[in-house]
C-alpha positions as CSV (number, residue, x, y, z in Angstrom):
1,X,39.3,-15.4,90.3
2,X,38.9,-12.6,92.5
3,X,36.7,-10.2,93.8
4,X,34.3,-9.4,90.8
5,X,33.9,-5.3,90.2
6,X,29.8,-4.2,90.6
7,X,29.3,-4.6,87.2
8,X,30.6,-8.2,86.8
9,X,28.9,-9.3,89.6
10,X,25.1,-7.8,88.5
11,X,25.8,-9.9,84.8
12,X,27.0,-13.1,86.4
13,X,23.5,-12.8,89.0
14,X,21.4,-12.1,85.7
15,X,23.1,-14.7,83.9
16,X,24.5,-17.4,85.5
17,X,22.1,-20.2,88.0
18,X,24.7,-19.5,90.9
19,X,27.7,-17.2,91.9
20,X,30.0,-17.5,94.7
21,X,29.6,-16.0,98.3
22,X,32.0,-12.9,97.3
23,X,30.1,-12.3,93.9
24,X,26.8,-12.0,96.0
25,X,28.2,-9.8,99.0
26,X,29.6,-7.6,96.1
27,X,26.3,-7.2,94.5
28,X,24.7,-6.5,98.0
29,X,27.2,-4.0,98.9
30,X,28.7,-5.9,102.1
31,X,32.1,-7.0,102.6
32,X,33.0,-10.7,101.9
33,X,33.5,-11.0,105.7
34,X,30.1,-9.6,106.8
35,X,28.8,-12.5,104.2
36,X,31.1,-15.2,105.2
37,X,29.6,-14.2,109.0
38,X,26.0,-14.1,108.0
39,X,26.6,-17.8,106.4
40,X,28.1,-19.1,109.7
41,X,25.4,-17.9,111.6
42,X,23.2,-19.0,108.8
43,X,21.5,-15.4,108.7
44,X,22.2,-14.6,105.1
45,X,19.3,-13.2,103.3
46,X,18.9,-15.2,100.5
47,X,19.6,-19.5,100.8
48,X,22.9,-20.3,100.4
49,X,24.3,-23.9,99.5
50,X,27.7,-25.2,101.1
51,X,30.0,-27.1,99.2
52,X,33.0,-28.2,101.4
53,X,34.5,-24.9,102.0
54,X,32.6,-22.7,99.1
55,X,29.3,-21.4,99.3
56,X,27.5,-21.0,96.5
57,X,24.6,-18.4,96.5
58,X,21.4,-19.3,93.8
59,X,20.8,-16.4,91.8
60,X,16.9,-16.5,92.0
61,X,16.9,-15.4,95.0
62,X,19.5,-12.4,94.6
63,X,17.3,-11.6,91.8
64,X,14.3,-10.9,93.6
65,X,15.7,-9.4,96.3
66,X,18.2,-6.7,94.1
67,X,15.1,-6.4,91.7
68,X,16.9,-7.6,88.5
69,X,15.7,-8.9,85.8
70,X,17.5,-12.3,84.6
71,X,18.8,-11.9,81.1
72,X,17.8,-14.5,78.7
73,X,20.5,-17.3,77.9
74,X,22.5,-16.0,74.7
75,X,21.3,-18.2,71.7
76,X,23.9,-19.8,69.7
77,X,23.7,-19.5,66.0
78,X,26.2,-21.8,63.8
79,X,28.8,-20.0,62.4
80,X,29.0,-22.1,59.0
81,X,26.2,-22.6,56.9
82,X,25.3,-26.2,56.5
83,X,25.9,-27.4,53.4
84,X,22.5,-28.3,51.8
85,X,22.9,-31.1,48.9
86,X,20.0,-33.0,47.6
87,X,19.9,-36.9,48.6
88,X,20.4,-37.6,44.5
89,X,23.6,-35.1,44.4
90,X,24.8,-36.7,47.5
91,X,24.8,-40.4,46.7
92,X,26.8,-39.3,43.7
93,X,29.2,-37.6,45.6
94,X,30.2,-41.7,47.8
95,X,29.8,-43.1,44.5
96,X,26.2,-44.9,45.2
């Protein structure tokens, strides 16, 4: 995946529940190893949840503390119209 440009890592922090450890030290302007550090000695300034070897930073938190606001989850619309056939017209159509 890689280290995330400024950019991506400010839309995945307003859009995503969580990003990894490097997506939040980009965002905060640190380098990956000054945030892997501040994990281990558990001084990172926002909580932090480890999973095995990955830590996964909450984006509520980043949020607050960057002063972004969180983008609302896109809304899916269906890209075919559904087919609208009276309950008469379709009885006809199975042969009932």
């Amino acid at each position: 995946m890689g280290i995330p440009t400024i950019d991506a890592a400010l839309a995945a922090i307003r859009t995503k529940p969580a990003v990894p450890l490097s997506t939040a030290s980009v965002a905060l302007g640190i380098a990956s190893s000054t945030a892997s550090a501040a994990v281990a000695r558990d001084d990172f300034p926002v909580p932090f949840v480890r999973m095995g070897a990955r830590v996964i930073v909450p984006t509520p938190a980043l949020r607050t503390l960057l002063q972004l606001p969180s983008d609302p989850l896109p809304v899916s619309t269906p890209t075919v119209p559904m087919p609208t056939r009276s309950a008469s017209k379709a009885r006809e159509a199975v042969g009932a």
